[in-house]
C-alpha positions in Angstrom: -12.6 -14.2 4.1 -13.6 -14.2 7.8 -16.4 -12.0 9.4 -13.4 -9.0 10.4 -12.1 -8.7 6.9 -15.9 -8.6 5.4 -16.6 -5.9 8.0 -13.6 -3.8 7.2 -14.1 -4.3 3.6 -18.1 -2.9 3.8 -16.6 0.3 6.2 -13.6 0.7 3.7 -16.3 0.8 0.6 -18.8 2.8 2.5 -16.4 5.7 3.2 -15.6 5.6 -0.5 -11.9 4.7 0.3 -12.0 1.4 -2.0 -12.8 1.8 -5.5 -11.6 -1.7 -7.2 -14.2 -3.6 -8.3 -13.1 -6.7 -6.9 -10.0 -6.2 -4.1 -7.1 -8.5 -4.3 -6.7 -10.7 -1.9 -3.3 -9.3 -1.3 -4.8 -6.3 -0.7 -7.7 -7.3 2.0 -4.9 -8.8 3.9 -3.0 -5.8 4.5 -6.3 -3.9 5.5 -7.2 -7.0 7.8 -3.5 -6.2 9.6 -3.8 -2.8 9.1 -7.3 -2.8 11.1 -5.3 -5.2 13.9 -2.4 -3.5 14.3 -4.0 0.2 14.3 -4.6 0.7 18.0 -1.0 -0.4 18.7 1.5 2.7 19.0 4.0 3.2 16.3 2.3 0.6 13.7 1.5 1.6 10.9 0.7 -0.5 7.3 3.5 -2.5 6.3 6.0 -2.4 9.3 7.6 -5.6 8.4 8.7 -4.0 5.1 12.2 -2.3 5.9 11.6 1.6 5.0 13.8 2.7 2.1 12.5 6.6 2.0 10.7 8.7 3.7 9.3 12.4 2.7 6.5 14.9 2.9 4.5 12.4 5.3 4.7 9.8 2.6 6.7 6.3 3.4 8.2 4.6 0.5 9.0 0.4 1.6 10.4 -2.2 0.0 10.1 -6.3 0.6 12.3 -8.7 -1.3 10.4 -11.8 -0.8 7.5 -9.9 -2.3 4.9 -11.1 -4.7 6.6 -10.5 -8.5 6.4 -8.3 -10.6 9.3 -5.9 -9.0 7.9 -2.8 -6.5 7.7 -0.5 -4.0 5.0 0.8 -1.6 4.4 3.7 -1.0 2.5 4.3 2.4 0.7 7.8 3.0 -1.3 8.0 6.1 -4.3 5.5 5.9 -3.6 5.1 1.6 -1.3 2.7 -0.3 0.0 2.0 -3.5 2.2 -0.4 -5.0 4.0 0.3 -8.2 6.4 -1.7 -10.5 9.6 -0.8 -10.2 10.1 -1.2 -14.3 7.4 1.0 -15.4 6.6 3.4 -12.6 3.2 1.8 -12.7 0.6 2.3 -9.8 -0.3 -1.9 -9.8 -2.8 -1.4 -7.0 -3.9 1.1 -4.2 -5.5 4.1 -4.0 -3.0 7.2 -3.5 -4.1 10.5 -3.8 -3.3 12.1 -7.1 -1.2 15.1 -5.2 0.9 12.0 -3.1 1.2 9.6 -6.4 2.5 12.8 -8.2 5.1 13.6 -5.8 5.7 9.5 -5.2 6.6 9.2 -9.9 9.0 12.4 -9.1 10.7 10.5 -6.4 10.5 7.2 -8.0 11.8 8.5 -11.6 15.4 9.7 -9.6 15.9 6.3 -7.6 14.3 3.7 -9.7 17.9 1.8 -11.0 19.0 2.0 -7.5 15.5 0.0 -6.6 16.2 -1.9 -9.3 19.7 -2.8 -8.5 18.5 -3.5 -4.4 15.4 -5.8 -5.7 18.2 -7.6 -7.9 20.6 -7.3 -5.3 18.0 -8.6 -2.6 20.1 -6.0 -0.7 18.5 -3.3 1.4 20.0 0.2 1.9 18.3 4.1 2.2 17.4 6.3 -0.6 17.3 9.8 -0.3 14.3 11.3 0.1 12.5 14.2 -2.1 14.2 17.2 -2.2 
């Protein structure tokens, strides 16, 4: 880990925004890029990830070369969460309980078609929320 990704890391936990005891390292790289690419307009978390959904400010994304098991991300302002496609589970992130809530609802309606497009490897909009 290099001195920027220790530095984030200390703010992150200082503000009380990470609460894993030990962060994967998947996960201190995308808050080493999403430190970098903040100050540039229009990039957000995850912008390499082609955007499936999008509703009540929260960004659901999907990347087929991915790490296994099957998921989705689910991107709401400065939080994130990954959950498995199969069983809806939040794997890692910290989501507010409001924006996870309202992520399962959305996630329960389109989860065969996630399946089928992570099988697929074929990339196509969902609707959003209703």
């Amino acid at each position: 880990m290099n001195d920027k990704e220790e530095k984030l890391i200390s703010e992150t936990c200082d503000r009380g925004e990470l609460k894993l005891e030990e962060p994967s390292a998947d996960l201190l790289r995308k808050l080493a890029e999403a430190s970098e690419n903040s100050s540039k307009p229009g990039n957000e978390l995850g912008d390499n990830m082609p955007e499936i959904a999008r509703f009540y400010g929260i960004i659901i994304k999907l990347f087929f070369s991915d790490h296994l098991p099957a998921h989705f991300h689910a991107v709401y302002g400065e939080y994130v969460g990954l959950f498995n496609i199969e069983t809806l589970e939040m794997i890692e992130g910290d989501l507010p309980k409001r924006a996870m809530k309202l992520v399962l609802e959305w996630a329960r309606v389109n989860q065969e078609e996630m399946k089928k497009m992570w099988d697929a490897q074929e990339f196509r909009k969902l609707p959003p929320l209703e």
